[in-house]
N, C-alpha and C positions, 0 to 999 in steps of 0.2 A: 425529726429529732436526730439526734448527733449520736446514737449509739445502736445503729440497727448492727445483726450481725454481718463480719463481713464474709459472709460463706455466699453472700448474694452479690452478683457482678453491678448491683446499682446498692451503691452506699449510701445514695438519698435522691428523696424526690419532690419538688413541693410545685404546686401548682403562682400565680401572681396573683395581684389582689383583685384585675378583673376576670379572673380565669381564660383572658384572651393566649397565654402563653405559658409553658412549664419548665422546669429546669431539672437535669439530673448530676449524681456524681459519682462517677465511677474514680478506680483506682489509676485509671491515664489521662483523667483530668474532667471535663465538665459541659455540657451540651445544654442550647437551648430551642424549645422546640416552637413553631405556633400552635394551638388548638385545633383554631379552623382548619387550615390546610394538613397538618403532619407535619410541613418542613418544617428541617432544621434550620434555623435560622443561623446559631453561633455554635462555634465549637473550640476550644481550647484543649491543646497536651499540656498539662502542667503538674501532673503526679494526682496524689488520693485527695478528694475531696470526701468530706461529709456532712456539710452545710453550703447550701450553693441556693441563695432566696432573692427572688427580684424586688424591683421598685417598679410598679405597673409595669410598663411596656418602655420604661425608660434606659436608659443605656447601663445604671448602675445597680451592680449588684452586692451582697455581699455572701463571702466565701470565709469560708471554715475546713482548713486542710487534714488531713487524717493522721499527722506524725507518723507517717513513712518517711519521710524527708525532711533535715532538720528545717529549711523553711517554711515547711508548713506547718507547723505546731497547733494543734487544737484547742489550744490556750490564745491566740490569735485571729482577731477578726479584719479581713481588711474587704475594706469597699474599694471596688475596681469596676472601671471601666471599662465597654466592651467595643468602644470606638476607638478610641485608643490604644487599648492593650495594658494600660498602664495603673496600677495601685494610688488611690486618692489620697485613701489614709490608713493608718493600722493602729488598732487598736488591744492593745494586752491585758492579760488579765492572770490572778494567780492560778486557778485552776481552770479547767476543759470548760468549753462552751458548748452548752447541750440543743440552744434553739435560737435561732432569733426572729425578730418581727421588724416589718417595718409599715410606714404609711406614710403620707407629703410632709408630715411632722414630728412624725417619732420614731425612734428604733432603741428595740428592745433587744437586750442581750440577757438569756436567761442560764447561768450555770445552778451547781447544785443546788446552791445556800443564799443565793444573793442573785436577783433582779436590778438590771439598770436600766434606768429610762435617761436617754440621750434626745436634744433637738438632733435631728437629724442634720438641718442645713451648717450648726454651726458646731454638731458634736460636742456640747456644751451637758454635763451630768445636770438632769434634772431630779433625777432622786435615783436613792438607792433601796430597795425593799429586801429585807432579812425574812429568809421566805424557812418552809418544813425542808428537809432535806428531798430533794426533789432529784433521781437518779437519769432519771428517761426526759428529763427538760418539759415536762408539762406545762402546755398552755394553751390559750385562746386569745387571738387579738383579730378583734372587727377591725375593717382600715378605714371605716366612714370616719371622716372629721367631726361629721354632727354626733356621732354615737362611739366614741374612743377608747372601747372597753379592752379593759385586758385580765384574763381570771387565771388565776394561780393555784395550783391542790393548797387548803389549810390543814391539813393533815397526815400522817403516813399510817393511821390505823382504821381511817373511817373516811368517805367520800365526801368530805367538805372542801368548799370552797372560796374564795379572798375574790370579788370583782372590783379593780381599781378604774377611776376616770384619769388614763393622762395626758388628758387635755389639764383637766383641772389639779392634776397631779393629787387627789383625796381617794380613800377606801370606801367604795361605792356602797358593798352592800357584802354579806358573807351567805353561801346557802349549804344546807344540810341537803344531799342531795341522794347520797345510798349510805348504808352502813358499812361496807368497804372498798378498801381505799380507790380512788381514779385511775380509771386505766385510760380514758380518753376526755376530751372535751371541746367543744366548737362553738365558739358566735355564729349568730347571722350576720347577714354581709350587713345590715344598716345596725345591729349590737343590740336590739332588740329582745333576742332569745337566746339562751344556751341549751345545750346539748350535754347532757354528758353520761359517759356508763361508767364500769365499777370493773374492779379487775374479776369478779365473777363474773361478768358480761350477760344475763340474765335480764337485765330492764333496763332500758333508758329512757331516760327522763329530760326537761323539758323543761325549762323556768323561764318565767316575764325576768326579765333582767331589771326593770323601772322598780318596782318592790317587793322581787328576789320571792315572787311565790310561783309556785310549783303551778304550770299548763296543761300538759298531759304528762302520761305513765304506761309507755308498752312494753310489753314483755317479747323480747326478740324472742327466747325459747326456755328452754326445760334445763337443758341443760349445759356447764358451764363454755364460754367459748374467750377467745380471745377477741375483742374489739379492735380493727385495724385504724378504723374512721369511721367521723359524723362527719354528714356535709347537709347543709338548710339548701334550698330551692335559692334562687338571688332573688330579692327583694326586700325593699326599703323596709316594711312593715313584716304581719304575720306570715311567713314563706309557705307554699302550698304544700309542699313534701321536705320528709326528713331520711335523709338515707343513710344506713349503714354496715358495713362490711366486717367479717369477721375471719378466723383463722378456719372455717367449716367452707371458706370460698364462697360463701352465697352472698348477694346481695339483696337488702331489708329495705323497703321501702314502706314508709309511716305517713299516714294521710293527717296532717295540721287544720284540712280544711273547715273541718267543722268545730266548736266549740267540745269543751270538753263532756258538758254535759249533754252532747245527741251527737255522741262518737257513733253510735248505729247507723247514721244516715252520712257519714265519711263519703267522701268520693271515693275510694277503692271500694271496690264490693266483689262479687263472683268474678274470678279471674280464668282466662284460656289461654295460655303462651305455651312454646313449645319446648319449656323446660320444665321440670318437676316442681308443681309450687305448692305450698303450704299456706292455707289462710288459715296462719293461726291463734287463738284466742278470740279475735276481735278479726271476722275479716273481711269488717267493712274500715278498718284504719292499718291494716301490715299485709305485705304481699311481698314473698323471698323467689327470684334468681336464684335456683339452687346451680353451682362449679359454674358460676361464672369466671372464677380461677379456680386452679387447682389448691384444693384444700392443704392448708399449710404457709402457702405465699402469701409473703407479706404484701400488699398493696397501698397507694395511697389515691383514695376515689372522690372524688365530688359531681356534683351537680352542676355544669358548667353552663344550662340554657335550660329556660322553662317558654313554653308558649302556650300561650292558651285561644280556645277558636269559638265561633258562634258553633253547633252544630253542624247546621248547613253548610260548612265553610270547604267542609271535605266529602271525597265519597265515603270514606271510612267513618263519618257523624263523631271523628273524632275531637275531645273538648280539653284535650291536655297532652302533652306533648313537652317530655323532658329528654336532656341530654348527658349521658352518664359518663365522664368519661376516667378510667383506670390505670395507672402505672404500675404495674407487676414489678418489682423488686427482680427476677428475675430478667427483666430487663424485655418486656411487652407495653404497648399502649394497645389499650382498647375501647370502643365506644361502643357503649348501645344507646338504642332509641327506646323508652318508654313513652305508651301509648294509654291514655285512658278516651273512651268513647263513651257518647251519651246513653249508656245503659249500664256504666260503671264494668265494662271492662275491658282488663287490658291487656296488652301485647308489648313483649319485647323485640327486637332486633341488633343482631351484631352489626352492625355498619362500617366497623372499620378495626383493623388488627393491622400492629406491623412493628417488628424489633426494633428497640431502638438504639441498642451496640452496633448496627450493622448499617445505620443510616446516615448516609452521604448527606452533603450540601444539596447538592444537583440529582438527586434520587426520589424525593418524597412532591407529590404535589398533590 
């Protein structure tokens, strides 16, 4: 989103749509990283960004400058190429540009008051949606073609939600989701399920996207916190974990594996890591990474690889196997490894940390 503080040396962060790659933006212009590796792959000086969003792994992006510079107006979307160098096309608008989306068919440009859905290939306005006053650009867009969801807050006093199909450019389905307002929201990568919590950040919640009924319901804690991110496990279907991060720096891990009704028999169960954890409520379905960052930093986290194994397949009898991986706003990437094994518990590991204001071309491998 287009309005983080900028007391943070990274004014945005967003992952691609196969999480093979990320992208940040600071105020000297905008960097792009691999996942697998660390390196950086691209780097640009071109003044503040605050929107910098790829197209998979393809050469075009689009950027959203911070009005430090009269060229770069906030009010201004231009898709640029990173083979080139060179701006494809720009796009204006009367007020700031809070979020955008894209996928092989559409891009979405969300400011306060008003949604557009554009063809991407020909930048043709496919519709325009008169949305709640929306400050922080709230959204969700899956980038599957088969499942083309994109969901909006319908509310600024209660947690409602607007999911539109724009493939077929109609109002999918609307959900009552918390009784105050959205503080976050997340598709799965096939548009399947959504995610979302409430700016008490207290419970999140879980909807079948198909007819907009409520899946599961966990209670992150007690009390209230700010939600940074939801990220679903990838997968087509029902995703195996649901993770989320908060302003308390811990990371929330939510077991989907089981139905809702024999949540007790969840793949998470008694956990041993070597950080401070809390199974709490339910905890054979949540399991917290307590100061995975430092408490206060904003981040933006997902689920970038899940693997799943026979038992036997390792010496650890381990049968789950995700990869977390986190942009600190302060300007860190980090990955852990989460481990579940066939007696339902698990383990973390830090595997890899490394700044990313300070990363060369030819430095990271």
């Amino acid at each position: 989103m287009a309005n983080q503080p900028f007391s943070y040396p990274i004014l945005c962060a967003s992952f691609n749509q196969d999480n093979s790659c990320f992208a940040i933006g600071t105020r000297e212009g905008f960097k792009i990283f691999d996942c697998n590796t660390g390196r950086l792959l691209y780097e640009r000086a071109a003044g503040a960004f605050i929107l910098v969003e790829m197209l998979f792994s393809s050469s075009l992006l689009a950027i959203v400058g911070a009005g430090e510079q009269p060229s770069l107006s906030p009010r201004r979307l231009c898709l640029f190429n990173t083979v080139t160098g060179v701006a494809l096309e720009e796009l204006n608008f009367i007020t700031s540009i809070l979020a955008v989306r894209m996928n092989k068919k559409r891009l979405i440009v969300i400011l306060q008051e008003k949604t557009f859905i554009y063809d991407i290939n020909s930048l043709k306005i496919l519709d325009t949606i008169d949305t709640v006053s929306n400050p922080k650009g709230l959204c969700a867009f899956s980038p599957s073609l088969d499942g083309s969801f994109l969901a909006l807050p319908a509310s600024t006093t209660k947690g409602s939600l607007l999911v539109y199909n724009v493939s077929d450019l109609r109002l999918h389905c609307e959900i009552d989701a918390h009784r105050s307002p959205l503080a976050v929201l997340s598709l799965s990568l096939g548009g399947t399920h959504i995610a979302t919590a409430s700016e008490q950040g207290t419970m999140i919640r879980v909807h079948l996207v198909s007819d907009a009924t409520k899946s599961y319901s966990f209670r992150r804690g007690s009390y209230s916190s700010n939600i940074f991110s939801l990220s679903f496990a990838p997968a087509a279907e029902l995703p195996d974990i649901l993770l989320a991060t908060s302003s308390s720096g811990s990371v929330h891990v939510f077991s989907l594996g089981s139905p809702p009704n024999q949540r007790s028999s969840g793949l998470l169960g008694s956990i041993k890591v070597p950080h401070t954890i809390n199974d709490a409520l339910d905890p054979a379905q949540h399991c917290i990474l307590h100061r995975a960052v430092p408490a206060g930093v904003r981040s933006n986290t997902l689920i970038r690889k899940i693997e799943k194994f026979d038992e036997t397949a390792t010496p650890e009898h381990v049968v789950l196997r995700a990869t977390i991986s986190m942009i600190t706003y302060r300007g860190y990437f980090l990955e852990y490894v989460y481990n579940v094994n066939h007696q339902n518990k698990s383990s973390w590991t830090l595997e890899r940390e490394f700044n990313l204001l300070t990363a060369e071309t030819s430095s990271l491998s």
